[in-house]
C-alpha positions in Angstrom: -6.0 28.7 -3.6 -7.9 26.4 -1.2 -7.1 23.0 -1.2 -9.2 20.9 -3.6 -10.5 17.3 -3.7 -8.8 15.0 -5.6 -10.4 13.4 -8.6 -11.2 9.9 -8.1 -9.3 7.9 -9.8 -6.1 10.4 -10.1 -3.0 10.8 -8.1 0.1 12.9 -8.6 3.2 13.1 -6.3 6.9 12.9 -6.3 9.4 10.2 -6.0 13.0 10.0 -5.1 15.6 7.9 -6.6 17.5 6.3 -4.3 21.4 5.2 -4.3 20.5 2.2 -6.3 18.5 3.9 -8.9 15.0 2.6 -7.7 12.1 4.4 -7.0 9.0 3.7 -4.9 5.5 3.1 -6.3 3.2 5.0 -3.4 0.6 3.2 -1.3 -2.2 4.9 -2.7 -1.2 3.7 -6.6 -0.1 0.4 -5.3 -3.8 0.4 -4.2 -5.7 1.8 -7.4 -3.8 -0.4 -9.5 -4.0 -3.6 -6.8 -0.3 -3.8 -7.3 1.0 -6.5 -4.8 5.2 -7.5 -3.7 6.3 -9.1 -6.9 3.9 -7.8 -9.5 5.6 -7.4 -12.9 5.5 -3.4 -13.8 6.0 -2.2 -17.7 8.4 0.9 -18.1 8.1 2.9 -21.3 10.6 5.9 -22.1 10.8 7.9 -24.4 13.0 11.3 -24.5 10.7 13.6 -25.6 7.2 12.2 -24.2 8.9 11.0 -20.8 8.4 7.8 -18.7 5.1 5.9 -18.1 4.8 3.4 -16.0 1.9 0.4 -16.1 1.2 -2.6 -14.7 2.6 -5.4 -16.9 -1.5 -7.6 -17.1 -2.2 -4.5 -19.2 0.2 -5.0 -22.1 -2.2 -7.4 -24.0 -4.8 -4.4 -24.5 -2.1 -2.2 -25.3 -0.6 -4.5 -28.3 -4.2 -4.7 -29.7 -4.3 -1.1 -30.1 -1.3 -0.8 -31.6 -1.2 -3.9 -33.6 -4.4 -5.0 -34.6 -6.1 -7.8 -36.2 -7.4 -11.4 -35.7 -6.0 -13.0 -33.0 
């Protein structure tokens, strides 16, 4: 298997958790996402679907979809 080019707009890697339970966000998501030192980030969990992690401006389209109507 040769090494392929990564789809734009894709990333996938590993974090560690460190001592204090955090974790860090990589340089190249920080960049796709334009996520700056003291940005708010939204964590999901759920045990059988897993963690997702988004950036916290993106809530308001997410509440639409799941509750929608008039606003």
């Amino acid at each position: 298997m040769g090494k392929e080019k990564p789809v734009e707009g894709k990333f996938v890697t590993s974090v560690k958790v460190g001592p204090k339970g955090q974790i860090i966000v990589p340089k190249e998501v920080r960049d796709m996402f334009n996520i700056q030192p003291g940005d708010m980030l939204l964590m999901l969990a759920d045990v059988e679907q897993g963690i997702a992690i988004q950036t916290f401006n993106t809530t308001n389209e997410m509440f639409e979809n799941l509750f929608p109507g008039k606003k």
